[in-house]
N, C-alpha and C positions, 0 to 999 in steps of 0.2 A: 594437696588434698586436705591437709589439716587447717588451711585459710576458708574455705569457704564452708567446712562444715562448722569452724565456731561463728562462722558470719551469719548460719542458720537460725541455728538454734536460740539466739536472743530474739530472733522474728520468730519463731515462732514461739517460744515464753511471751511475747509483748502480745500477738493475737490471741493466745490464750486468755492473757489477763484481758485484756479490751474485752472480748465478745460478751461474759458475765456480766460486765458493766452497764454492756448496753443492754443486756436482759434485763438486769435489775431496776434500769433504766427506767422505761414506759410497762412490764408489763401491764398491772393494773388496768391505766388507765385505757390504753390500747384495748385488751381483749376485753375489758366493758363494753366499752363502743363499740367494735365488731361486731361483738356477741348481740347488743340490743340491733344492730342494723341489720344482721342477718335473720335474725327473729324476726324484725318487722316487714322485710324482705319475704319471708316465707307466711309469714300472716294475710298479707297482702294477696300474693300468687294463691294462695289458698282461698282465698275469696273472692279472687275473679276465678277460680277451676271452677269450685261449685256453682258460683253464678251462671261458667257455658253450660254446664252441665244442667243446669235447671233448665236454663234455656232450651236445651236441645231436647230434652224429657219433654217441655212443654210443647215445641214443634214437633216431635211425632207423636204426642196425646191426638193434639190437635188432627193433625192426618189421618188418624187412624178415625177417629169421632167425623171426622167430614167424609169418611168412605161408607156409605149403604151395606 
């Protein structure tokens, strides 16, 4: 029992120390880029919505004005 619990706990001291590493790593520059593609992602999608939607406003304008 006492072998494989000090056999643990340096794995997990070493995962500890690793995983801040790699945060400190990339954040920056990672969630910049994210951030701006997500943005441009939903800029986009928001400009073709309103586009169906004009669209569609304009086909039942339309409908409505071609019925007597």
């Amino acid at each position: 029992m006492g072998c494989p619990v000090a056999l643990r706990l340096p794995g997990l001291r070493t995962g500890i120390r690793c995983r801040p590493d790699k945060r400190q790593r990339h954040p920056a520059k990672d969630s910049s880029v994210t951030h701006d593609f997500t943005q441009n992602i939903d800029i986009h999608r928001h400009q073709r919505m309103t586009k169906q939607h004009h669209q569609r406003d304009n086909a039942r304008a339309e409908h409505h004005r071609r019925q007597p």
